[in-house]
RODO-656679 format. One record per residue: residue in three letters; x, y, z of N, C-alpha, C in turn. Coordinates in steps of 0.1 Angstrom, whole numbers, padded with zeros to 4 digits, always signed. Example, Ala and Ser with C-alpha at 12.3 -4.5 7.8 and 13.67 -1.06 7.14 Angstrom:
<pts>
ALA+0132-0057+0078+0123-0045+0078+0132-0033+0078/SER+0128-0022+0071+0137-0011+0071+0129+0000+0079/
</pts>
This chain:
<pts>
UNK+0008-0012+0000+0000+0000+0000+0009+0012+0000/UNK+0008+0024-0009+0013+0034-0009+0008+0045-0003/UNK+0017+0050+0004+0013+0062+0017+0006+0076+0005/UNK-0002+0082+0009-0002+0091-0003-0005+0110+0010/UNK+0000+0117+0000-0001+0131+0008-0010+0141-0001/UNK-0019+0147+0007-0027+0160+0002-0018+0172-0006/UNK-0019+0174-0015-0010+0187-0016-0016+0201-0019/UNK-0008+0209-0025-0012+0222-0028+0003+0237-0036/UNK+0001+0241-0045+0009+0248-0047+0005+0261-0043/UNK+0011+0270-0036+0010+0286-0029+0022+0293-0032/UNK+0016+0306-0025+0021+0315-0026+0021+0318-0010/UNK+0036+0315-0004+0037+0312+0013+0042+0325+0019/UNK+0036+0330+0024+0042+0345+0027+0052+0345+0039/UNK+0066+0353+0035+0073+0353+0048+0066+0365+0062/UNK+0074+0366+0071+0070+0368+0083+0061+0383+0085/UNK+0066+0393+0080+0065+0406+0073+0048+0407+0064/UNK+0045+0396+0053+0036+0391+0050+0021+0388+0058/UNK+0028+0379+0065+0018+0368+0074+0017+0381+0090/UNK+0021+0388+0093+0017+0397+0101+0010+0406+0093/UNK+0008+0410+0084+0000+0417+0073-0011+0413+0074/UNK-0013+0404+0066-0024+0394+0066-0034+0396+0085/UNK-0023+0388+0094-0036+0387+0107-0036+0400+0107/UNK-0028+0414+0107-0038+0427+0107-0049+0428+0099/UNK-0051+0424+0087-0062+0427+0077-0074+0417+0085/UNK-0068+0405+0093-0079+0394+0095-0087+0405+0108/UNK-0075+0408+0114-0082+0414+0132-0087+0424+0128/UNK-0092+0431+0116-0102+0443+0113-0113+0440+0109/UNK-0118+0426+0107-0130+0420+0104-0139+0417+0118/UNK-0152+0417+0117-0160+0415+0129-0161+0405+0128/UNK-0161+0391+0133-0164+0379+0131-0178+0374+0141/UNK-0188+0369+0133-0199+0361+0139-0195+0351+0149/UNK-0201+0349+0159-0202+0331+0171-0197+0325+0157/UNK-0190+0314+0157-0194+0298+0153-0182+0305+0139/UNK-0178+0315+0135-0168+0321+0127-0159+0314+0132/UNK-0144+0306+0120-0135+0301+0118-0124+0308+0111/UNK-0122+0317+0118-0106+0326+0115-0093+0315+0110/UNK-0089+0316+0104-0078+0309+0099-0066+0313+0103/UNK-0060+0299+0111-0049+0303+0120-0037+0310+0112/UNK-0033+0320+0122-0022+0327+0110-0015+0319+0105/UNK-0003+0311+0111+0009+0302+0104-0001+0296+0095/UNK-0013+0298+0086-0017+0290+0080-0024+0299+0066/UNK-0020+0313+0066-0028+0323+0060-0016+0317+0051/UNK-0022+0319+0034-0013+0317+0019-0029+0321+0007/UNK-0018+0320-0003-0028+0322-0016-0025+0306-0020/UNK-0034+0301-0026-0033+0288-0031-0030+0291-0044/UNK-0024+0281-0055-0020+0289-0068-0028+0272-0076/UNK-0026+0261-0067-0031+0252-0073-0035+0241-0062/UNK-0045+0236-0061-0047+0228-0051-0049+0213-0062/UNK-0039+0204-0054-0035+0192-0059-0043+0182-0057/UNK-0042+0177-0046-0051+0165-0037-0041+0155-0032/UNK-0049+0142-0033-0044+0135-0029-0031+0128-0038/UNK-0018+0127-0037-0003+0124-0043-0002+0112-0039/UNK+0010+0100-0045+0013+0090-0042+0026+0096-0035/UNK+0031+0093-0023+0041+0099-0011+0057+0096-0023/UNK+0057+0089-0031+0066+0081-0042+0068+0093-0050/UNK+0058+0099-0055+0060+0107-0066+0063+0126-0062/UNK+0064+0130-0048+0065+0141-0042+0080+0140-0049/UNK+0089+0135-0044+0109+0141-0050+0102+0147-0067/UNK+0098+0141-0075+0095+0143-0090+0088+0157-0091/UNK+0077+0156-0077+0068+0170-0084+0082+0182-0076/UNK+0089+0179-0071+0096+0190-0061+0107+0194-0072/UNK+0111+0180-0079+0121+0189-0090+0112+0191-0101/UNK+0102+0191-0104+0100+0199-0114+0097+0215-0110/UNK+0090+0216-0102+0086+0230-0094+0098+0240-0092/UNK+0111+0235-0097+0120+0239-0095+0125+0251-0104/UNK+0117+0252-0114+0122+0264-0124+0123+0276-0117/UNK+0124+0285-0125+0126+0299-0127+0119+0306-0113/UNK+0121+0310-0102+0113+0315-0093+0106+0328-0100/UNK+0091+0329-0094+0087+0343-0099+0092+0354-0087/UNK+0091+0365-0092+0097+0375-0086+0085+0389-0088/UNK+0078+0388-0084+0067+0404-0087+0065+0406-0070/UNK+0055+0421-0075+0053+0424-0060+0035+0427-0066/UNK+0022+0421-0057+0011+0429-0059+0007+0432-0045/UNK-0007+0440-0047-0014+0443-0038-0026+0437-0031/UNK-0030+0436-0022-0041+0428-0016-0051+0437-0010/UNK-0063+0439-0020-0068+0452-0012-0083+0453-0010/UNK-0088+0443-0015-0103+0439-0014-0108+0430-0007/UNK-0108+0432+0008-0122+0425+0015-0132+0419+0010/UNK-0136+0404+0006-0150+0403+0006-0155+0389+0014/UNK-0165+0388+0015-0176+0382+0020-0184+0369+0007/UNK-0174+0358+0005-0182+0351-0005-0192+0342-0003/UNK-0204+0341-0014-0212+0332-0014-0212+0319-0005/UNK-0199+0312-0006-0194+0300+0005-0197+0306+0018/UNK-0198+0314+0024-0192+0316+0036-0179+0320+0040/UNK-0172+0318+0030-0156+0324+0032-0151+0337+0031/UNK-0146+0343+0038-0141+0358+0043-0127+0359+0037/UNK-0130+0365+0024-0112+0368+0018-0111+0385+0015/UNK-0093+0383+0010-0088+0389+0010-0080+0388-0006/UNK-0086+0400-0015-0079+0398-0030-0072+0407-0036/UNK-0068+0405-0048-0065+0418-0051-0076+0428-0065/UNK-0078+0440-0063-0083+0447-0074-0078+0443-0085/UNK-0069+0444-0087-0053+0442-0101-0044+0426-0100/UNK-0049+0422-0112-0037+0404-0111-0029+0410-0114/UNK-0018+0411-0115-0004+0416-0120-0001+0398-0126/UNK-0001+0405-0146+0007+0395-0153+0015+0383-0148/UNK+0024+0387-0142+0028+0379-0135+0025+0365-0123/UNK+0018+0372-0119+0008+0359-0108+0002+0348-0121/UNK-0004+0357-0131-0011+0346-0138-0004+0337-0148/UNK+0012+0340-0153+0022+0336-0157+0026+0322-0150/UNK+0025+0325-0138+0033+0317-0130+0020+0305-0123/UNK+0005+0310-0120-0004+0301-0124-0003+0293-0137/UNK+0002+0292-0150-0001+0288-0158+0008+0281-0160/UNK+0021+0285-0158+0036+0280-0162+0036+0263-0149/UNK+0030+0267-0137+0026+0256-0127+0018+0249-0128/UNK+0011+0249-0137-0006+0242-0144+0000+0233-0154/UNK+0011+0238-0161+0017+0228-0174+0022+0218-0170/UNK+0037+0221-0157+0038+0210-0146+0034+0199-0140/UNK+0020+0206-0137+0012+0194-0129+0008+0187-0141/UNK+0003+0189-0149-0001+0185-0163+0007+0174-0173/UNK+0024+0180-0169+0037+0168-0174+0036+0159-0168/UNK+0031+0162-0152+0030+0149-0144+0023+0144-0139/UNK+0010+0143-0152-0004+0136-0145-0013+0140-0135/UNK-0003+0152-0135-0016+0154-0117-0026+0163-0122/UNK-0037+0164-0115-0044+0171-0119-0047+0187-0115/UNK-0054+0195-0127-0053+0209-0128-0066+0214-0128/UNK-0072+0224-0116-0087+0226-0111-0091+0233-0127/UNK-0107+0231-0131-0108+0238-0141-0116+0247-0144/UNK-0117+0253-0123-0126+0266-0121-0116+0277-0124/UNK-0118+0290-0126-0108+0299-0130-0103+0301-0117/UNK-0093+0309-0118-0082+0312-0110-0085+0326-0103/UNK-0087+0324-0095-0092+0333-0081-0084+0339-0072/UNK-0075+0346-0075-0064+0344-0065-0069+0352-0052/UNK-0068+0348-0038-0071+0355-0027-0062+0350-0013/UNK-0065+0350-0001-0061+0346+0012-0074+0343+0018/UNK-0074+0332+0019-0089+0331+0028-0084+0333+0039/UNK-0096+0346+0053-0096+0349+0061-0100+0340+0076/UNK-0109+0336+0075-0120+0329+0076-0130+0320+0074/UNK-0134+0309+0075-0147+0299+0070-0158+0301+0077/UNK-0170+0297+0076-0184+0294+0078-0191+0310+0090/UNK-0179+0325+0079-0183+0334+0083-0191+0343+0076/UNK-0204+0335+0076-0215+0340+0067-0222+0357+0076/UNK-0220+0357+0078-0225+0378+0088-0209+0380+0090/UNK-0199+0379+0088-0188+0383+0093-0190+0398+0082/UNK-0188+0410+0092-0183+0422+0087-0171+0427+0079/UNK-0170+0429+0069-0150+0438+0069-0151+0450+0069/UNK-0140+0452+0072-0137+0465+0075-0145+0477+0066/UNK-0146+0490+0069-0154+0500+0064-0139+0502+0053/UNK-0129+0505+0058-0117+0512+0052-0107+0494+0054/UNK-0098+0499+0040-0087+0487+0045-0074+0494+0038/UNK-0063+0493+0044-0050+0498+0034-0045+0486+0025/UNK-0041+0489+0013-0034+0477+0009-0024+0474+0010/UNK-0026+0461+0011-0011+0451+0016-0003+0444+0007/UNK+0007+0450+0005+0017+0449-0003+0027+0435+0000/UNK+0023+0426-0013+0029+0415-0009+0041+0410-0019/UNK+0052+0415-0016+0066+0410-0026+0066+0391-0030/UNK+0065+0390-0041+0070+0373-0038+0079+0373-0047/UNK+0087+0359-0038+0099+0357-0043+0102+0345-0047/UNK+0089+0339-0053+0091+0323-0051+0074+0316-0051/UNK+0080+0303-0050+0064+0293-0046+0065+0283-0036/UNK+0055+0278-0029+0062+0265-0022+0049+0252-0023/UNK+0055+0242-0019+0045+0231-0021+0042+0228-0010/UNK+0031+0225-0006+0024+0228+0007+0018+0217+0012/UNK+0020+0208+0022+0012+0193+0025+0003+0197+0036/UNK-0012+0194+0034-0021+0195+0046-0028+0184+0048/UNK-0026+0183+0065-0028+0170+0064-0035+0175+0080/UNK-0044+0168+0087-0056+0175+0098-0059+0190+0101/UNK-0058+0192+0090-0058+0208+0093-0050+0216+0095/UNK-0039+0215+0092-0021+0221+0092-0021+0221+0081/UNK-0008+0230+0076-0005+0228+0070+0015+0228+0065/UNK+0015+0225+0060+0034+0225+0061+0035+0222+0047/UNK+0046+0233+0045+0056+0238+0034+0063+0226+0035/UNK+0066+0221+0023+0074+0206+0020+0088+0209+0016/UNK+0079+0224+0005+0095+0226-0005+0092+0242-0010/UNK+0102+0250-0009+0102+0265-0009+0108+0266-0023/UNK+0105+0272-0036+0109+0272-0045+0114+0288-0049/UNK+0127+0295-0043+0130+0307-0044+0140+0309-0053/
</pts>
């Protein structure tokens, strides 16, 4: 029997980032029964994988290995979606994010895995099953440099960076 791991490709924000982020989260009002998403846990997902054979992670890690991207965007839109989920987006994709969604979509694609074929949403989810959760009246935008991608294993609700691709 082969062990197999959940994956995901993101956009893993360093420390500077992810204190960004829980400011933008702690200006939201959150409902009873609201699920704030633990900070060490806040990212943009670029591709959610699933379930992997534990065999084939070294293969997906050197492929992921090209070119790091390098842009900086903004994160400036609060919303409240239909799910119940409380994010955080941006007004503007900067070319780049969607370059590097697609250049990672070819990847998974050389190696069988599979590539979601809802469009590409880029956000931080804030919170889950925060259907009355308020946001903020005003929000500054948060300026997020990336320098890179990483592959991400979640497995009970954690999640952990496997492989940092800078």
């Amino acid at each position: 029997m082969v062990d197999s791991v959940r994956l995901f490709l993101a956009l893993w924000p360093d420390a500077g980032v992810r204190s960004a982020l829980a400011a933008q989260q702690a200006l939201w009002q959150w409902p009873a029964g609201a699920r704030p998403t633990r900070i060490g846990s806040l990212h943009l997902t670029l591709h959610f994988i699933g379930a992997v054979d534990a065999e084939r992670v070294p293969a997906l890690v050197a492929a992921c290995h090209s070119e790091p991207a390098r842009f900086t965007f903004m994160l400036d839109r609060p919303e409240l979606w239909p799910n119940h989920c409380a994010v955080l987006c941006a007004s503007e994709r900067p070319p780049a994010l969607d370059a590097l969604h697609l250049s990672l979509a070819q990847i998974l694609r050389s190696l069988a895995l599979p590539v979601e074929k809802r469009p590409f949403r880029p956000h931080v989810t804030l919170a889950r099953r925060a259907a009355c959760a308020v946001p903020p009246s005003e929000t500054a935008a948060l300026r997020w440099p990336v320098h890179g991608h990483a592959l991400v294993q979640s497995a009970g609700g954690r999640y952990t960076p496997l492989a940092h691709f800078t």
